[in-house]
MIZA-972993 format. One record per residue: residue number from 1; x, y, z of N, C-alpha, C in turn; residue in three letters. Coordinates in steps of 0.1 Angstrom, whole numbers, m for minus. Each point is the difference from the previous one (the first is absolute). Layout:
! MIZA-972993
[NUM,[X,Y,Z],[X,Y,Z],[X,Y,Z],ALA]
...
//
This chain:
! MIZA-972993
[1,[8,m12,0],[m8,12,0],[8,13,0],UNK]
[2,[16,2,7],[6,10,3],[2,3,m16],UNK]
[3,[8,m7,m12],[m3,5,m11],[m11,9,m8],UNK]
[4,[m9,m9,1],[m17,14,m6],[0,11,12],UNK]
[5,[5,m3,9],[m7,12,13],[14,14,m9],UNK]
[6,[10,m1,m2],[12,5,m5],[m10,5,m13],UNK]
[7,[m4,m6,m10],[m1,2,m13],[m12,10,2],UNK]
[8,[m11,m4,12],[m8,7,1],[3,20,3],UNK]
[9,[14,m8,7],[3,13,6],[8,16,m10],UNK]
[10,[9,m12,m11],[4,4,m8],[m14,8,m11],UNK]
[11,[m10,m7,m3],[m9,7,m10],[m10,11,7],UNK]
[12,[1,2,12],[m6,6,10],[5,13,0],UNK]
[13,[15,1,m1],[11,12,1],[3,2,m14],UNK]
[14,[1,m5,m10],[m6,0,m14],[m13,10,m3],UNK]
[15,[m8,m4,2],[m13,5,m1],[2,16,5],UNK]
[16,[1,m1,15],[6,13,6],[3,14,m6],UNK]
[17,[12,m7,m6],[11,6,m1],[m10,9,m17],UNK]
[18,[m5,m8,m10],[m10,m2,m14],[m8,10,3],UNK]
[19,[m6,0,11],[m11,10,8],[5,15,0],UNK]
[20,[10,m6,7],[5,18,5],[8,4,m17],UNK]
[21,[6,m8,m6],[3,9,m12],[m11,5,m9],UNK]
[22,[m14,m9,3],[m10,5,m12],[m5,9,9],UNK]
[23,[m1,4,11],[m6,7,10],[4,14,m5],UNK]
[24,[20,m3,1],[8,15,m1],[m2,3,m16],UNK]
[25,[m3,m6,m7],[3,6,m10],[m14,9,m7],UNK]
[26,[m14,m4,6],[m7,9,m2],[m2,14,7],UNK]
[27,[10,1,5],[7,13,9],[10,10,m10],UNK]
[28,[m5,13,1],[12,8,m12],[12,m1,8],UNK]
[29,[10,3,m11],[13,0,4],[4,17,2],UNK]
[30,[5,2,14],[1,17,m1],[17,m1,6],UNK]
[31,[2,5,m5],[18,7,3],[1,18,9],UNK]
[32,[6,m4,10],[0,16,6],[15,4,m2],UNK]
[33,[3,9,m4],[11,6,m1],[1,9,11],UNK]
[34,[11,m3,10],[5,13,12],[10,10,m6],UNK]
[35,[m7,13,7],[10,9,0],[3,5,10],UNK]
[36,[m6,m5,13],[7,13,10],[m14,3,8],UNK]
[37,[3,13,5],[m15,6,0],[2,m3,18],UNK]
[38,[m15,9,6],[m3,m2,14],[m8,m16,m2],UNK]
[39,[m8,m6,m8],[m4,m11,1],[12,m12,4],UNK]
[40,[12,7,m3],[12,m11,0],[11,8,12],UNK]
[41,[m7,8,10],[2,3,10],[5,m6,16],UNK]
[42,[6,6,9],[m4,m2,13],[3,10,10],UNK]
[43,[m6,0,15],[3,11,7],[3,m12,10],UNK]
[44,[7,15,11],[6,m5,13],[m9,m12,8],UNK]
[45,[m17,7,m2],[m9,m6,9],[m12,0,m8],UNK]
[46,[m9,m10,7],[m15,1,m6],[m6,14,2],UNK]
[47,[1,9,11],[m6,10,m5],[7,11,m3],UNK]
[48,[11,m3,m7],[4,10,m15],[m3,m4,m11],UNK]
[49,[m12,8,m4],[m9,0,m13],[9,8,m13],UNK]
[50,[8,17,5],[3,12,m12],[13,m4,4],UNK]
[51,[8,m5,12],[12,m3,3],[7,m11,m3],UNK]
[52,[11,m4,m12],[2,m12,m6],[12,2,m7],UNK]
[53,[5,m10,m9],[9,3,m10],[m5,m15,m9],UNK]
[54,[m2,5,m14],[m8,m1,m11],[10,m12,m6],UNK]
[55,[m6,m5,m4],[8,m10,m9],[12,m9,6],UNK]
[56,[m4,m8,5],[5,m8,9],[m5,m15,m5],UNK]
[57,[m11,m8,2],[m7,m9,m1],[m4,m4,m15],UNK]
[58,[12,m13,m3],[0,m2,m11],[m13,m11,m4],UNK]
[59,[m3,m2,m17],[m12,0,m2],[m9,m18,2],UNK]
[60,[15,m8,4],[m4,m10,5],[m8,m1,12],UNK]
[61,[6,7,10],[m12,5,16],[m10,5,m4],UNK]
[62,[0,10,m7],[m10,m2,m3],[m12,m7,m10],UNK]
[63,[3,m7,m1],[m14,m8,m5],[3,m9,8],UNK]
[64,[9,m8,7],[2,m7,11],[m9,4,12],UNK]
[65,[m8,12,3],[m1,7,9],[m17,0,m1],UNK]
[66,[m5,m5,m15],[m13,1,m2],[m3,m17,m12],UNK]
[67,[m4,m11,15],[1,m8,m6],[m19,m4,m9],UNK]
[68,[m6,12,3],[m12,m1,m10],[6,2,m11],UNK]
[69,[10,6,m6],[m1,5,m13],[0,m11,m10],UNK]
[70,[1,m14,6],[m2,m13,m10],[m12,0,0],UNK]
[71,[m12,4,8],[m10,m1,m3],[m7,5,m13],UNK]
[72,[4,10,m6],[m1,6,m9],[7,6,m15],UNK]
[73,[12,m8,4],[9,m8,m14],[14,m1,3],UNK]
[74,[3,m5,m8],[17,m10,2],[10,13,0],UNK]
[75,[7,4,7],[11,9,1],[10,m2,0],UNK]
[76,[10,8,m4],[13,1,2],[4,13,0],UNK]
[77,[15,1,7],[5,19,1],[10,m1,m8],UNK]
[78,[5,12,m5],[13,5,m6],[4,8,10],UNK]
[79,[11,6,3],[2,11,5],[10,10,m10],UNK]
[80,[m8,10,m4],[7,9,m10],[11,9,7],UNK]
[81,[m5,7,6],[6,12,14],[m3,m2,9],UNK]
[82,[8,7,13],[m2,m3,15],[m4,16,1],UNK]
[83,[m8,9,m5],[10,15,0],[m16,5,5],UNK]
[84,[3,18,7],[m13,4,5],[m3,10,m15],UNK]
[85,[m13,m2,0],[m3,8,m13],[5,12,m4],UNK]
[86,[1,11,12],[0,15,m5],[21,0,m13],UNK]
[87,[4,m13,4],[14,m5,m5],[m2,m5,m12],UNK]
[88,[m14,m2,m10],[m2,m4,m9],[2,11,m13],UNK]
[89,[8,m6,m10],[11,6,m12],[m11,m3,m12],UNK]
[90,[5,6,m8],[0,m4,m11],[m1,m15,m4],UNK]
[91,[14,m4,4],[6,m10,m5],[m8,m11,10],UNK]
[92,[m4,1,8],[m6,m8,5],[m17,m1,m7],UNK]
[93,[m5,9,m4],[m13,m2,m3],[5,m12,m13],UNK]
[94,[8,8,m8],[3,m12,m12],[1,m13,0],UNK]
[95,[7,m2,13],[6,m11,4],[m11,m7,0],UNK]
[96,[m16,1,11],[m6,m4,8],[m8,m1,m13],UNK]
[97,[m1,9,m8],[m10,0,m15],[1,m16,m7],UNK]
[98,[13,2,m7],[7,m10,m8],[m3,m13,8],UNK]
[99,[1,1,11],[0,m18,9],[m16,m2,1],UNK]
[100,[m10,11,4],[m14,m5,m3],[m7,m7,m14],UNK]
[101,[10,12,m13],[m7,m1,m14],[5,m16,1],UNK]
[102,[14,m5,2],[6,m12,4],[m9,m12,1],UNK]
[103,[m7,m3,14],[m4,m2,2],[m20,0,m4],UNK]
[104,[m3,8,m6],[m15,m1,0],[m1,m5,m16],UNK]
[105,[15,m3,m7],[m3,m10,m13],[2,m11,6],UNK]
[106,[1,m4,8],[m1,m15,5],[m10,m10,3],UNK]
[107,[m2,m9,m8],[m16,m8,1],[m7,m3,13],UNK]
[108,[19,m5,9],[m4,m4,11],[m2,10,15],UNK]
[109,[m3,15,m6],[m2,11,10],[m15,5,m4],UNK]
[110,[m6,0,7],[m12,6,2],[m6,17,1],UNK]
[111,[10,6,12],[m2,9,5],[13,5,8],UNK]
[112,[0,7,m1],[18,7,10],[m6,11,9],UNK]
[113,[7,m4,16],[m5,9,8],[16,8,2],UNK]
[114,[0,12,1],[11,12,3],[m2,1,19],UNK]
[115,[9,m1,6],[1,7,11],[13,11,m3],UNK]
[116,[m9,11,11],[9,14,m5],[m5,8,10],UNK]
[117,[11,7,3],[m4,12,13],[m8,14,m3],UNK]
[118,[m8,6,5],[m7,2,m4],[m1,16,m9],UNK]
[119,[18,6,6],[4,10,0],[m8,8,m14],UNK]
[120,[8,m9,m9],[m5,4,m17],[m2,m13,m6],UNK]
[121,[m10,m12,4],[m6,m5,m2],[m11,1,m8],UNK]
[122,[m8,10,m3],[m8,9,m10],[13,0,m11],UNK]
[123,[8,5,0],[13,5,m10],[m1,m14,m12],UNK]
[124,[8,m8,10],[1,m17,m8],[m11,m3,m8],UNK]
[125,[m13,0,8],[m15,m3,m4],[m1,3,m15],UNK]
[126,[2,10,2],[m1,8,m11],[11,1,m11],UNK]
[127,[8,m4,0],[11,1,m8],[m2,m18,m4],UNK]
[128,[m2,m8,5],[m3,m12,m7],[m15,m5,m6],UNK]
[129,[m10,11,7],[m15,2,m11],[4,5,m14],UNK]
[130,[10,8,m5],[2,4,m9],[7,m7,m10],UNK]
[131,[14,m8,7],[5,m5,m11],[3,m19,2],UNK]
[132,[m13,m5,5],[m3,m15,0],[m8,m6,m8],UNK]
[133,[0,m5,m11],[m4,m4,m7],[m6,m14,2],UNK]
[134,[m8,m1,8],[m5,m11,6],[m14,0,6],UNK]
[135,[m11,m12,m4],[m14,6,6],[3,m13,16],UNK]
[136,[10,m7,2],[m1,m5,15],[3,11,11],UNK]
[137,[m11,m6,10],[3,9,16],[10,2,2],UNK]
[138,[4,15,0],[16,1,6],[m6,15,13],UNK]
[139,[m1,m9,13],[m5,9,9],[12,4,9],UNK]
[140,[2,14,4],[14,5,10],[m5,4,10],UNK]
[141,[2,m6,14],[m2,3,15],[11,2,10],UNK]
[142,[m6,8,10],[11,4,8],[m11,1,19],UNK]
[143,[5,4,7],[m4,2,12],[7,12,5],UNK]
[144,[m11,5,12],[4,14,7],[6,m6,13],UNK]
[145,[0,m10,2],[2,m4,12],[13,m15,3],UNK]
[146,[10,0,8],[9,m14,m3],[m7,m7,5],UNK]
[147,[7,m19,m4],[m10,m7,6],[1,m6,14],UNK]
[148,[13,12,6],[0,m1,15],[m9,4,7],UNK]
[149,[m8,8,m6],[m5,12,7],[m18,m9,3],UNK]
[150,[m2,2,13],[m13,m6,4],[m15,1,m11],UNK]
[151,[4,16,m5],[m11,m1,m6],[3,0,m18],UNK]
[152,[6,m7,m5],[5,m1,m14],[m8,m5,m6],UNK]
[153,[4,2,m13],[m14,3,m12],[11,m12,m11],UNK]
[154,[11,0,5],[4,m5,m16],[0,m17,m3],UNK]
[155,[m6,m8,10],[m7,m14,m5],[m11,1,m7],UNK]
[156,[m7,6,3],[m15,3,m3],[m1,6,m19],UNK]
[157,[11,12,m1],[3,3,m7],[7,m6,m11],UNK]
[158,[6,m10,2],[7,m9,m11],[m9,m10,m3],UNK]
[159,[m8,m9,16],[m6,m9,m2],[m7,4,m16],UNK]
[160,[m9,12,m2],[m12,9,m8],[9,m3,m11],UNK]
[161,[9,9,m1],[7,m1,m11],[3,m12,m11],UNK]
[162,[5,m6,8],[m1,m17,m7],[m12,m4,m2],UNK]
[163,[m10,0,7],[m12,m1,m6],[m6,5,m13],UNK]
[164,[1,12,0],[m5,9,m15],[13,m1,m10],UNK]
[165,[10,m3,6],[11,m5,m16],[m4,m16,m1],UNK]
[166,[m6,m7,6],[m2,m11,m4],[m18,m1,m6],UNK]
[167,[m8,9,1],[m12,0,m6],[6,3,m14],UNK]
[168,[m14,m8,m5],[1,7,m19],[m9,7,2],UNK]
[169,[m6,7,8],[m8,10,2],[7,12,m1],UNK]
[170,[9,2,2],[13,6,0],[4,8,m16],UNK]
[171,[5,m9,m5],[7,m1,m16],[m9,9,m9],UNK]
[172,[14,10,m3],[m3,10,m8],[m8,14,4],UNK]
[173,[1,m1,13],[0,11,8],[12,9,m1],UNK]
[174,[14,m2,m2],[7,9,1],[8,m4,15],UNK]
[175,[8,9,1],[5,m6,13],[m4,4,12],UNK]
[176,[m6,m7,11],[m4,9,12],[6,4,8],UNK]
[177,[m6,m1,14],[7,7,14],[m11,m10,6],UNK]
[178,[8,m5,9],[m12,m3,10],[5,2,15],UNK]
[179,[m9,9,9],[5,0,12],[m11,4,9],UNK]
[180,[m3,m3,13],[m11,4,9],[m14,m9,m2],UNK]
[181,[0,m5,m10],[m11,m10,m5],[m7,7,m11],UNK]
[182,[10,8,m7],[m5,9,m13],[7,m7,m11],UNK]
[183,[m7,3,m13],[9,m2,m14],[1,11,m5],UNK]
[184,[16,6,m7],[m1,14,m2],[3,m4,m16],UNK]
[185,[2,8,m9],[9,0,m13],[11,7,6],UNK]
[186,[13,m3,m8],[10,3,6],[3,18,m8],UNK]
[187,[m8,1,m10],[m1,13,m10],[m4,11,10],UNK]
[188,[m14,m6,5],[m5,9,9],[6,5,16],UNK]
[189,[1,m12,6],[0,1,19],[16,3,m2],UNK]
[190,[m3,7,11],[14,13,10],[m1,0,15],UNK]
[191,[11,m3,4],[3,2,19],[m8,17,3],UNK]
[192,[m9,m2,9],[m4,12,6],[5,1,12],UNK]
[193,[m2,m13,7],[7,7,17],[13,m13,1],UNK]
[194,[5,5,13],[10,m7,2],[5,m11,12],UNK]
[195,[m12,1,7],[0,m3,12],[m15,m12,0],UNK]
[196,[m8,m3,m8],[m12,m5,3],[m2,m13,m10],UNK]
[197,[m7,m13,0],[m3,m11,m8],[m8,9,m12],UNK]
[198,[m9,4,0],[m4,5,m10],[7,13,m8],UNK]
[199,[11,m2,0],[8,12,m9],[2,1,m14],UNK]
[200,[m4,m12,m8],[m3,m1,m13],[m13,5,m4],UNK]
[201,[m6,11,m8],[m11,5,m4],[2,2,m13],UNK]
[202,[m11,m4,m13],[4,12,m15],[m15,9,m2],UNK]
[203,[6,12,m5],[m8,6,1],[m12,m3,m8],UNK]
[204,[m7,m11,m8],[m11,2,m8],[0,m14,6],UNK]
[205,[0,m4,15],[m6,m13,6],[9,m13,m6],UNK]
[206,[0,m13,13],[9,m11,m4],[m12,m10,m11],UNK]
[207,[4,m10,m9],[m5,m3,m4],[m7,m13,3],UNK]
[208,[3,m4,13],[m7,m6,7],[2,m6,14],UNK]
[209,[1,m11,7],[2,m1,16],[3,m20,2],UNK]
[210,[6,m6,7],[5,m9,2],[m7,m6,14],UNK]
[211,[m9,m9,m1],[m3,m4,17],[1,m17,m2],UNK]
[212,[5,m4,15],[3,m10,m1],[6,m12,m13],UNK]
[213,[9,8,m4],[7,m6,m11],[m6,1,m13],UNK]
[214,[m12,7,m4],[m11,m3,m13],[4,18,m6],UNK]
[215,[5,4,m10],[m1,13,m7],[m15,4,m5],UNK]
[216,[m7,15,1],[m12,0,0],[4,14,m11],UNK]
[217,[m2,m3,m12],[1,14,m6],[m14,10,m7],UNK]
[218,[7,16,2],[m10,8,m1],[1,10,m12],UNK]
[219,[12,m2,m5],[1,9,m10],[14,m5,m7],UNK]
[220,[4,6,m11],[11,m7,m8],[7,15,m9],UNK]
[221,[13,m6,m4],[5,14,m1],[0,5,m9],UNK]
[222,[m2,14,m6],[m1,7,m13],[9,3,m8],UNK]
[223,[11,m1,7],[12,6,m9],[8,m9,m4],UNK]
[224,[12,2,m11],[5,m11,m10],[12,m5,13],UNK]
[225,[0,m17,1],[9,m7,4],[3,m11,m3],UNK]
[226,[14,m3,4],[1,m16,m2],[m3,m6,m16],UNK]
[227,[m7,m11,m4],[0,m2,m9],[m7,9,m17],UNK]
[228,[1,8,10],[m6,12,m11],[9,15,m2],UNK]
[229,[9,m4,9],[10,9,m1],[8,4,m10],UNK]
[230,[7,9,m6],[9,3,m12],[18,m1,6],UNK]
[231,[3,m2,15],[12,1,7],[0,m17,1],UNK]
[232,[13,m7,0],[5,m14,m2],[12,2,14],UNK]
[233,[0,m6,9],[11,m2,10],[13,m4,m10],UNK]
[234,[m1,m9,m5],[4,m6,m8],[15,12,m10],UNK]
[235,[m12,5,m2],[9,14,m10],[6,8,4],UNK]
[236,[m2,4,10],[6,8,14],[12,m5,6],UNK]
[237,[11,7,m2],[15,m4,9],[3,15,9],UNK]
[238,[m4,10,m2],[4,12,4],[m15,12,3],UNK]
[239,[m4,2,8],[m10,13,6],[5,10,m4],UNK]
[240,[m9,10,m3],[5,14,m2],[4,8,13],UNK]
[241,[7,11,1],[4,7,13],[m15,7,4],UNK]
[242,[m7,2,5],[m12,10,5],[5,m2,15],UNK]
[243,[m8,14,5],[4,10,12],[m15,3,4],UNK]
[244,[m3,3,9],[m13,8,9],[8,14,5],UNK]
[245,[m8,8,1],[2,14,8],[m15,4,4],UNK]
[246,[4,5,11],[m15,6,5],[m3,8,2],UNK]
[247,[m16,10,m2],[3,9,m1],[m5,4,14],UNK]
[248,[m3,13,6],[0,3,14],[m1,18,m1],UNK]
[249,[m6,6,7],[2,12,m1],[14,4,3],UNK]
[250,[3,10,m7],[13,9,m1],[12,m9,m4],UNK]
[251,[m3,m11,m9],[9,m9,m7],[6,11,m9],UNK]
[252,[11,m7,m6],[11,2,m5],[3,m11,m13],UNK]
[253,[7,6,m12],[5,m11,m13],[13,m6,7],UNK]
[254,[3,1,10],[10,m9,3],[1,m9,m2],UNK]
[255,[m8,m10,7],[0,m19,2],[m2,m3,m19],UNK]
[256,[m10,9,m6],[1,0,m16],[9,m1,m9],UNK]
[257,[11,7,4],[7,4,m6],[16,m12,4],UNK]
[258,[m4,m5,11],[11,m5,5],[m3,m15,m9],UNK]
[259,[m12,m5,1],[m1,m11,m3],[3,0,m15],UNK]
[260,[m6,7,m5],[10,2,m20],[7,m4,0],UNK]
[261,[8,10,10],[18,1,0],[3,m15,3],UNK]
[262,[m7,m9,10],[5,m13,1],[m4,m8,m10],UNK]
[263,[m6,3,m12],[m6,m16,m16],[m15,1,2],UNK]
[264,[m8,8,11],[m10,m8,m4],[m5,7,m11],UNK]
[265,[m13,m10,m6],[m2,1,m12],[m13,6,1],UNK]
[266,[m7,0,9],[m14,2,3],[0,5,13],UNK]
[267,[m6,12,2],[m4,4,16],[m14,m5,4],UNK]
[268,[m5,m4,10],[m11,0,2],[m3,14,14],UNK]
[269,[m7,9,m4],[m4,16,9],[m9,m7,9],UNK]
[270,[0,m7,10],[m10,m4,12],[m5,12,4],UNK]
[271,[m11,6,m9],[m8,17,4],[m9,m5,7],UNK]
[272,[m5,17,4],[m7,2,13],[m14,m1,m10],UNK]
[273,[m14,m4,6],[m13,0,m8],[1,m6,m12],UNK]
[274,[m4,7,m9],[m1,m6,m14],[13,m1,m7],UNK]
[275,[7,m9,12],[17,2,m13],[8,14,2],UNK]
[276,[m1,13,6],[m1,15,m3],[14,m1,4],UNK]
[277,[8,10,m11],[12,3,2],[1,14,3],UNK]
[278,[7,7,10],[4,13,5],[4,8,m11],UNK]
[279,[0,10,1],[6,10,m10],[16,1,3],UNK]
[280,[5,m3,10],[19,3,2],[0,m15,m10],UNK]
[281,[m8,m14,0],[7,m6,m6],[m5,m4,m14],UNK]
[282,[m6,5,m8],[m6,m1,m8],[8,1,m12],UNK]
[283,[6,14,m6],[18,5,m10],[5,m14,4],UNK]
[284,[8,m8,10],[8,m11,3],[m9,m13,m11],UNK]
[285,[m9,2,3],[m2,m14,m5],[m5,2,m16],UNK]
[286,[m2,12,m4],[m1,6,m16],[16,m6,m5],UNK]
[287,[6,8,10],[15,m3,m7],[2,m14,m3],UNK]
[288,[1,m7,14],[2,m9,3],[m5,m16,m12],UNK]
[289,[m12,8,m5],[m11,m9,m10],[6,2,m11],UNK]
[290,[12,12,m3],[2,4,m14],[15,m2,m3],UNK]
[291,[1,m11,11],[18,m10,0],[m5,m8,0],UNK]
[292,[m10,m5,m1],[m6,m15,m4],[m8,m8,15],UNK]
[293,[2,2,10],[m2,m3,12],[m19,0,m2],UNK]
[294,[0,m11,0],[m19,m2,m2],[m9,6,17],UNK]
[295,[m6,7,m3],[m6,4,14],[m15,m4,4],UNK]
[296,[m5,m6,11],[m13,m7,3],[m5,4,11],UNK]
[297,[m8,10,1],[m8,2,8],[m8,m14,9],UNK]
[298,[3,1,13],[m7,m9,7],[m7,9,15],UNK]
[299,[m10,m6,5],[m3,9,19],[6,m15,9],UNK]
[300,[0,14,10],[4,m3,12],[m10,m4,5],UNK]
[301,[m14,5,0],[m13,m8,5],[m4,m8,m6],UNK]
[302,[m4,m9,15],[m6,m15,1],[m11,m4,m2],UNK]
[303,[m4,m8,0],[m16,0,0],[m9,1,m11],UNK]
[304,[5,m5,m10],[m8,5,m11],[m1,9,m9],UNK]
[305,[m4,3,m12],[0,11,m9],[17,m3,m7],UNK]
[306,[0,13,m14],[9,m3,m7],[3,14,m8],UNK]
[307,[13,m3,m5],[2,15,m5],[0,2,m12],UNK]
[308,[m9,11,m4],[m10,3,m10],[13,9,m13],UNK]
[309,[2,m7,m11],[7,3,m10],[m2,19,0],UNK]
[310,[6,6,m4],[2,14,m3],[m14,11,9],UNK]
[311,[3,m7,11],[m7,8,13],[10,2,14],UNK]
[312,[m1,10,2],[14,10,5],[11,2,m5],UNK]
[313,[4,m7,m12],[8,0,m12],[m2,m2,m8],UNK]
[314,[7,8,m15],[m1,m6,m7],[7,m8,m8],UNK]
[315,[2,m16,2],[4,m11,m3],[1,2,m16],UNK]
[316,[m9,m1,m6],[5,1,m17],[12,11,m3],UNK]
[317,[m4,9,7],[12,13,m1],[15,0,1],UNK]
[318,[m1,m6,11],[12,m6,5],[3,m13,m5],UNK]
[319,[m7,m8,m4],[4,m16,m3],[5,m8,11],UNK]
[320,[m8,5,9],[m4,m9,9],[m10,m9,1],UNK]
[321,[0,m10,11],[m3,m15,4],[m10,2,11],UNK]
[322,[m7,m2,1],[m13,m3,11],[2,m16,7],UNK]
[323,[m1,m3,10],[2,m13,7],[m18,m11,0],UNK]
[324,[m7,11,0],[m14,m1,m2],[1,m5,17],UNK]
[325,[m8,m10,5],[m3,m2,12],[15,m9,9],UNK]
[326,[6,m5,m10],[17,m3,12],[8,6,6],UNK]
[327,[m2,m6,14],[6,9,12],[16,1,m10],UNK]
[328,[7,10,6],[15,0,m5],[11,m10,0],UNK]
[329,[m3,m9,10],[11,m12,0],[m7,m9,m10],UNK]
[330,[m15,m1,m4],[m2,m10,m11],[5,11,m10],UNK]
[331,[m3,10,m1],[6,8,m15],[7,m4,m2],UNK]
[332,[11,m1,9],[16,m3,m2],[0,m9,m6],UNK]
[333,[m5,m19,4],[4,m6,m2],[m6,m4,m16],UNK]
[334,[m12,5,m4],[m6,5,m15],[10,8,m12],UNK]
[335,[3,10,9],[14,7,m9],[13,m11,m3],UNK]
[336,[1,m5,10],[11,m7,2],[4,m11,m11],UNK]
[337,[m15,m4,m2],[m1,m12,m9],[m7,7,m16],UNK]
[338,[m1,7,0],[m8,9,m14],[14,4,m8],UNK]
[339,[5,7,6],[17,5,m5],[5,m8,m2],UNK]
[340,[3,m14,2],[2,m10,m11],[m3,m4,m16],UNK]
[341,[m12,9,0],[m8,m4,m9],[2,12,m13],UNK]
[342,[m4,15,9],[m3,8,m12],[4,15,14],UNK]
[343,[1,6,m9],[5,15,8],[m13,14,m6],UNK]
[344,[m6,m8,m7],[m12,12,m10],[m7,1,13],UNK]
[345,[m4,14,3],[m7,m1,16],[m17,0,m9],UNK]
[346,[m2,1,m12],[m18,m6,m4],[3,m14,6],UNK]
[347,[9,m8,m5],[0,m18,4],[0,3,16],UNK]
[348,[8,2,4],[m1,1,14],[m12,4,11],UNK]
[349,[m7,11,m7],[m13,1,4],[m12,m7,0],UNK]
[350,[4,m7,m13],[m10,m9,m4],[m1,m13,14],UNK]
[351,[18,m5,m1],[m1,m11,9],[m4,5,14],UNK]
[352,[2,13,7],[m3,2,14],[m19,m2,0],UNK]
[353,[m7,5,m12],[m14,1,m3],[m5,m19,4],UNK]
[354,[9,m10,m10],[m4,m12,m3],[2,m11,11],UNK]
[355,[9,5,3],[7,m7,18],[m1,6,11],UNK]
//
């Protein structure tokens, strides 16, 4: 009898083993790429929540750390960077670009989740909505809080994440944000506060909400991305130089004029209200536009609204750029990737209008 009790035992662990592979394989395959960030955080003590140093907790702990995330598809990590966002280059967006387009031609990838701090995490979002050429989930998360800290947000926040990169509910959305139990477009949402779980907001509303692991969507995005894009990662070895300056009462062409002098190729005027430039610095950026330096009106205000072509200036006159509704750090990163392309500021207006 001990022989069949064996053989039994052998087709038993057989079967098992048949089970769990047909089980896993109806599960998407999602890949997280780490960068760093307060999600990959720690502080002294549990109740240091804003007190920490960033980027520490490499991307094996974490998903080590959240053993539901099998529940809702087969993972694995890369770790790209260990770095805190506000430290994020150029050369790093390229990097981080190239290894997603990488990866989302791969049969056996489903969806790619980004962890990223949350500094200029909008920035990234946005710079790989534009030039990913791919209709799979490619969702980027981060946390306000380490996962020392008693009351942290960034299990919860990845758990989500991996969820909506592994829906096909997902695909050809564009790339999101997910954080607080919101879905943002990464085009739209921007850090408002700095201190709170809910610090991701975009001004024309998220496009939908995440509970208990299920994505619930309410709206979808209007503007050109991702697979409908005219920008290729691919094509891209070098960003253009762009600058921000801001404007402020009793500004000065200074910071304007300095940044020329350093390559860049594009200013972006982070103006007050409707984009509005001062009269001390207004001659600076005529000139400035007439050595080739492309100039883009963007506001400093949050919240909504956008700045209205040849209203407080006149933009055709000058041959100037309107940002239309992009805060200045997304202008930037729009400029950044357009000046690859074409220097005609009609093309360039066109693409701030279409993106």
């Amino acid at each position: 009898m001990k022989p069949v009790r064996i053989r039994s035992l052998f087709a038993a662990s057989a079967l098992f083993v048949a089970c769990s592979a047909a089980f896993g394989a109806d599960k998407p395959n999602v890949v997280i790429l780490a960068t760093g960030g307060t999600i990959a955080g720690a502080g002294a003590d549990v109740a240091k929540s804003a007190t920490y140093q960033a980027a520490k907790v490499p991307v094996d702990k974490l998903i080590a750390g959240i053993p539901t995330l099998a529940d809702v598809a087969q993972v694995r990590g890369e770790q790209v960077f260990q770095i805190a966002s506000e430290s994020f280059t150029n050369d790093h967006l390229l990097k981080l670009g190239k290894r997603v387009a990488a990866l989302a031609r791969q049969p056996d990838v489903d969806g790619i989740v980004i962890t990223h701090g949350t500094d200029t995490l909008e920035e990234t979002a946005f710079f790989l909505n534009l030039v990913l050429k791919t209709d799979k989930p490619v969702v980027i998360v981060g946390s306000m809080r380490p996962g020392t800290a008693m009351s942290a947000d960034g299990m919860l926040n990845l758990y989500n994440a991996v969820a909506v990169a592994g829906s096909k509910d997902s695909a050809g959305k564009g790339v999101l944000v997910t954080l607080n139990d919101e879905i943002h477009t990464g085009r739209d949402v921007t850090k408002t506060v700095n201190i709170k779980t809910e610090a991701f907001k975009s001004p024309w509303g998220p496009l939908g909400m995440i509970v208990e692991g299920k994505a619930y969507w309410f709206r979808a995005p209007a503007k050109r991305h991702t697979r409908g894009t005219e920008f290729d990662i691919d094509a891209i070895d070098t960003l253009a130089p762009v600058d921000i300056a801001y404007g402020y009462g009793n500004a000065t062409p200074t910071a304007y004029r300095a940044f020329a002098q350093g390559g860049a190729r594009a200013l972006i005027h982070a103006g007050t209200g409707n984009g509005s430039v001062s009269d001390a610095v207004v001659p600076a950026l005529q000139e400035l536009r007439g050595k080739g330096v492309q100039i883009i009106r963007s506001s400093r205000v949050t919240g909504g609204g956008f700045v209205l072509r040849n209203a407080e200036q006149p933009d055709d006159k000058y041959d100037w750029v309107v940002a239309h509704d992009l805060n200045p750090q997304k202008a930037r990163i729009l400029a950044s990737v357009a000046l690859t392309r074409t220097s005609d500021t009609r093309e360039l207006q066109r693409m701030f209008m279409e993106y």
